[in-house]
N, C-alpha and C positions, 0 to 999 in steps of 0.2 A: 725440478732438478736443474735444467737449463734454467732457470732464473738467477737459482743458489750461485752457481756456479761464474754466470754473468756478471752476478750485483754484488762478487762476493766484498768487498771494499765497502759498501755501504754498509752492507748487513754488519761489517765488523766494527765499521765506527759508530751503528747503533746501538751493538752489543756492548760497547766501550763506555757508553754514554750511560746507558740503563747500568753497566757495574760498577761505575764510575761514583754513579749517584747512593748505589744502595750501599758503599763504601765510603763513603765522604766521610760519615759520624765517627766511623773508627779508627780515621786518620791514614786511612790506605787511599792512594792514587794508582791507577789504573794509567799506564803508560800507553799499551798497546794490545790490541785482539787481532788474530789476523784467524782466518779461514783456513785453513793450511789441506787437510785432509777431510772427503767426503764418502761416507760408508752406508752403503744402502743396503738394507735388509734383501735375504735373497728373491724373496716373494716380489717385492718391488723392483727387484732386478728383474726379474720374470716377464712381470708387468708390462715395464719400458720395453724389453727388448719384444716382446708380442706386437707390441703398440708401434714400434719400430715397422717389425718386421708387416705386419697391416698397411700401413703405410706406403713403405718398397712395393707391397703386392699392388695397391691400387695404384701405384705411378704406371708398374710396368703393362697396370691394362688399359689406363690409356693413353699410353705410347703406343703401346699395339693397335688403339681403336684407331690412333692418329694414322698408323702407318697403313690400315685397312682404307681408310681413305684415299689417301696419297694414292696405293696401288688402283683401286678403284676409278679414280680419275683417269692415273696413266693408262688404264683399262678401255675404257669411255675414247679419251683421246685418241686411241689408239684404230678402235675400230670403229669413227668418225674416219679415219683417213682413209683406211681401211675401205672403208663405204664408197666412198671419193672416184678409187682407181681399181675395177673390174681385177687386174693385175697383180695388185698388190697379193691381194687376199692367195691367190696363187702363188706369187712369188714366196712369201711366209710359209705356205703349206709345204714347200721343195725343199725350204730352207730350214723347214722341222725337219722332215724325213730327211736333208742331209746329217741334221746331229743326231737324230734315231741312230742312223745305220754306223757314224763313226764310233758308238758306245759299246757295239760291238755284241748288241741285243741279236737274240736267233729269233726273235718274233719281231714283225713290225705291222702294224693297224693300218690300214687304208681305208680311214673313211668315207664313202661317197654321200656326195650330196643329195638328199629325199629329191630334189628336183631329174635327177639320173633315174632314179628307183621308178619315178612316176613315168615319164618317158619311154622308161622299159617295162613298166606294167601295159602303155596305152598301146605301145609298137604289137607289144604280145599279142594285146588283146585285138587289134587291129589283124594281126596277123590269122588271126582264129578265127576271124569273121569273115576274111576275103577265100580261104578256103572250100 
């Protein structure tokens, strides 16, 4: 269809030429063909726009796969720096639980770190034993 529609100047000076010729004998000339109007069966309409719409579908997945990366990186980079400054990693945790609490959520999560939990199982169990 994109071809027709493209080439259509060609197609009609060939169309001109072939009716040109099978009209010669009976003294008709063939002045001009032009392409004017293209009319696609509805099935073939179908078709195209399925084949369209496949197409849209696989762009937009991998623009997503692309953007999954991208985030992944900035993910990566992030907790490389992260890694870097003891601090950091704290300072980001406050600065969750500042935007938690501005949302105006009645629940807020405090994760503690398995290295706390351990600490406080060994205290405990320390505790139990000096008794």
């Amino acid at each position: 269809m994109a071809e027709i529609l493209s080439d259509r100047e060609h197609i009609s000076h060939t169309m001109q030429s072939i009716l040109d010729e099978a009209t010669d004998p009976w003294g008709i000339l063939v002045e001009r063909v032009e392409i004017k109007d293209v009319r696609l069966p509805v099935q073939l309409q179908r078709a195209m726009a399925a084949e369209a719409e496949a197409a849209r579908e696989a762009r937009a997945k991998v623009i997503a796969a692309e953007g999954e990366q991208k985030a992944a990186r900035a993910l990566k980079e992030a907790a490389d720096t992260m890694a870097e400054s003891p601090g950091a990693l704290q300072l980001r945790y406050l600065q969750t639980l500042n935007t938690i609490s501005a949302e105006k959520n009645s629940t807020i999560v405090f994760p503690i770190p398995m290295e706390f939990l351990a600490m406080a199982k060994k205290s405990i169990g320390n505790g139990n034993a000096s008794m």
